[in-house]
C-alpha angles and dihedrals in degrees: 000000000000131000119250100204140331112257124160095216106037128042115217130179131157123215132162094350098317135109108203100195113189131200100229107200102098101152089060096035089260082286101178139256140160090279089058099045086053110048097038089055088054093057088046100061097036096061083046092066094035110103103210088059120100105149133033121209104199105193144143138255119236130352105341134038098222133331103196132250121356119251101223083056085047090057086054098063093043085087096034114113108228097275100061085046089057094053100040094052084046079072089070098048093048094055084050102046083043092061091034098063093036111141090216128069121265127216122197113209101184104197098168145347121350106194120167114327092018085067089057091041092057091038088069096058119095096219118029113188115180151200120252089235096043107126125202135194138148089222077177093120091043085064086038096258145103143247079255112155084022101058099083095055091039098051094044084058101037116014140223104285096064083033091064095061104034087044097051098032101043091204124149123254140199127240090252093066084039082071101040090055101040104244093115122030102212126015112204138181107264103256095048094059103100094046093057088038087054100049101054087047078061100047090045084048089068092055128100114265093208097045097048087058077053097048089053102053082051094061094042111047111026102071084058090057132095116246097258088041094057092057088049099060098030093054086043096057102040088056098047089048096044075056109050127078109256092052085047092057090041096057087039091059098044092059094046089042102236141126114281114244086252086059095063 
């Protein structure tokens, strides 16, 4: 294991393949400020340009995940005009879109409480596995606010029906209702989190690089297209990637039955 930079708010290291990134506030539930935006947003795209990175595992230290914003950093915008809050809140939904459009794979590893911006925080994972005692909640209405920057991320995962209610009520949920939802993939007793968390960080690790950048862009960008531009873009891809070396050793792998080159 190596680290992969010195931050006082975020532990990163990468080993065998994978960049564990912490949020490292515990005393305050990993709540958010500009130190943590900013510095998780730096390990973030440091393990996106380091090579021997293929998979993130975004988690928190201590008890919760994340607990929103800090509120220290609350009292501070109470006196800022509408432009300052704009651009502070901008902060937010560059660290999302950040993780959103990540080339890499994403693993969520809810250890704890997910309150506000750490719902929106686990929405843009693509896989969120959770504790069994990880609470959620977007308290926002109950400040006399709203899920504001977080709402895109958290409507594409969950939708608007279960949005209708969390949004409005601001009551807290269990991760069980995190699943059904959508919101988290998997929910799992406490002590058998890092053992679920590892083994979809494996199975991700036999897959392609190259084809789960792919995979993601997929996701991202053909439910926005137009029908005929769909199968544009869809026939284009499949045959540049039947074409390209690495589709070409995984098909050839899988004939021979053998491990692809990735997999070594």
């Amino acid at each position: 294991m190596r680290p992969m930079a010195e931050y006082a708010t975020v532990q990163a290291s990468v080993s065998n393949g994978t960049a564990r990134i912490a949020l490292n506030r515990p005393e305050v539930h990993n709540a958010f400020n500009d130190d943590l935006l900013r510095e998780l947003a730096d390990a973030v795209r440091h393990a996106t340009r380091d090579q021997d990175v293929r998979v993130m595992v975004l988690t928190g230290n201590g008890k919760s995940f994340c607990a929103g914003a800090d509120l220290n950093w609350m009292k501070s915008v109470l006196d800022y005009t509408v432009d300052q809050n704009k651009q502070d809140a901008g902060r937010l939904v560059d660290l999302l879109d950040l993780i959103e459009a990540c080339p890499k794979p994403v693993i969520g590893r809810i250890n704890g409480a997910a309150v506000g911006g750490g719902v929106g925080l686990t929405a843009v994972c693509d896989i969120a596995i959770a504790s069994s005692d990880a609470k959620f909640g977007f308290s926002e209405v109950k400040l006399g606010i709203i899920p504001a920057m977080i709402s895109p991320y958290v409507l594409r995962k969950i939708g608007r029906g279960p949005a209708r209610e969390l949004f409005l009520t601001g009551d807290r949920f269990d991760a069980a209702r995190a699943r059904d939802i959508g919101l988290v993939n998997d929910v799992v007793a406490p002590d058998k989190l890092d053992e679920a968390v590892n083994a979809r960080v494996a199975s991700i690790l036999t897959s392609a690089p190259g084809a789960l950048a792919e995979a993601k862009k997929l996701i991202r960008m053909v439910p926005d297209m137009e029908d005929s531009e769909a199968r544009e873009y869809t026939l284009t891809k499949i045959a540049e990637l039947r074409a390209s070396l690495e589709g070409q050793e995984g098909m050839r792998a899988f004939l021979e039955k053998r491990k692809a080159d990735w997999t070594k």
